[in-house]
C-alpha positions as YAML, in Angstrom:
chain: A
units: angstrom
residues:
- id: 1
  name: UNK
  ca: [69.82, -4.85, -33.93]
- id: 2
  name: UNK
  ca: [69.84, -7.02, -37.15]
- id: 3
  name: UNK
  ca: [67.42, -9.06, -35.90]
- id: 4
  name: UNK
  ca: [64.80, -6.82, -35.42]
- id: 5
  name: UNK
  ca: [65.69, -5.47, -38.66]
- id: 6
  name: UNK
  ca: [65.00, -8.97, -40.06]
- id: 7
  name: UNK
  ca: [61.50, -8.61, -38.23]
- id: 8
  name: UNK
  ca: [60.88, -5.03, -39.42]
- id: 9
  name: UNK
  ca: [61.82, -6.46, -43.01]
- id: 10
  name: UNK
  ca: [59.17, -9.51, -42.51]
- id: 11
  name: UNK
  ca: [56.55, -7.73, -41.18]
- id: 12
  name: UNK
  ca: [56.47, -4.57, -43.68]
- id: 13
  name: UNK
  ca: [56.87, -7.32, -46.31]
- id: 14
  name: UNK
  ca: [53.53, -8.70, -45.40]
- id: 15
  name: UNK
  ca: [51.65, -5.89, -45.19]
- id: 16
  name: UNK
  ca: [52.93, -4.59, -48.64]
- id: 17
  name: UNK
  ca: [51.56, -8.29, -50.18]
- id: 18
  name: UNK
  ca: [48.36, -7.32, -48.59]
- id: 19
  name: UNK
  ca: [48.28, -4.01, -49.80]
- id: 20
  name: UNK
  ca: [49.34, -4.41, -53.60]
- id: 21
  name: UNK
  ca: [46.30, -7.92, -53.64]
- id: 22
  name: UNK
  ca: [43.79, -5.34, -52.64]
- id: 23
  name: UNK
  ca: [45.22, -2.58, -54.62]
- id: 24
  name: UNK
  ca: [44.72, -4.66, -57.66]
- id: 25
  name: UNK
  ca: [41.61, -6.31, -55.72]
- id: 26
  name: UNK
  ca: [42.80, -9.93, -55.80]
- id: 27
  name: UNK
  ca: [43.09, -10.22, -52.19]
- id: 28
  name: UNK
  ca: [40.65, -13.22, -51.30]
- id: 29
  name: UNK
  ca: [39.49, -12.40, -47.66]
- id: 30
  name: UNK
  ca: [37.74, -15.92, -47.75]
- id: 31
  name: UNK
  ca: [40.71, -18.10, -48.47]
- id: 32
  name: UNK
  ca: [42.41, -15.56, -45.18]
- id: 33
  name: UNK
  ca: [40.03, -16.49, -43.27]
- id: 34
  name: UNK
  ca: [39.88, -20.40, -43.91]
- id: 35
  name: UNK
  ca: [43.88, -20.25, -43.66]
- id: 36
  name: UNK
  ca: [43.61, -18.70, -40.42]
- id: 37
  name: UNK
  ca: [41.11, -21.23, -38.89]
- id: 38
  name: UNK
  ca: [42.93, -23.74, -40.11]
- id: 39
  name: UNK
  ca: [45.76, -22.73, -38.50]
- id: 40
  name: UNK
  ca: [43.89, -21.85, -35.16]
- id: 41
  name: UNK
  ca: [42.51, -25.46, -35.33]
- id: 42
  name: UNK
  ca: [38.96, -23.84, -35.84]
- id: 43
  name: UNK
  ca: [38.39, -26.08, -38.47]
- id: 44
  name: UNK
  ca: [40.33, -29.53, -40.33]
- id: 45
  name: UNK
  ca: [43.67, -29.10, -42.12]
- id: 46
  name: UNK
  ca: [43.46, -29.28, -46.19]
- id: 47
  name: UNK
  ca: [45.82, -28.47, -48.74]
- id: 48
  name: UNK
  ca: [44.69, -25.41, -51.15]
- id: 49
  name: UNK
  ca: [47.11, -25.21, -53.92]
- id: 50
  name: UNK
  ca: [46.40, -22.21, -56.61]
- id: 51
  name: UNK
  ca: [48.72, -21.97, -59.15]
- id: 52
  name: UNK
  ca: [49.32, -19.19, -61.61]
- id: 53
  name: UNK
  ca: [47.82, -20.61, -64.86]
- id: 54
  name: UNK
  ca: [44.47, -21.67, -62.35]
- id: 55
  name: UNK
  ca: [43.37, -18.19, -62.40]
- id: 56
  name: UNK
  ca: [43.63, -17.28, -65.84]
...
């Protein structure tokens, strides 16, 4: 039972980051989608770092 709290916890934890980035519309679909190929092998591994002070 705990653990699938854990994953209930994870899971509604991610969707609420999603939410509140488009609710205050910095959600970057590109860099999603470029993560995601990445990590489906789609395309060559590089490291994106964006810090905090970067977007200012």
């Amino acid at each position: 039972m705990n653990e699938a709290r854990a994953v209930a916890n994870l899971i509604g934890n991610g969707v609420a980051t999603i939410a509140i980035a488009k609710w205050e519309e910095t959600f970057d679909r590109a860099t999603v989608d470029a993560v995601i190929a990445e990590q489906r092998g789609d395309i060559p591994r590089r490291i994106i770092v964006v810090t905090h002070e970067a977007q200012h």
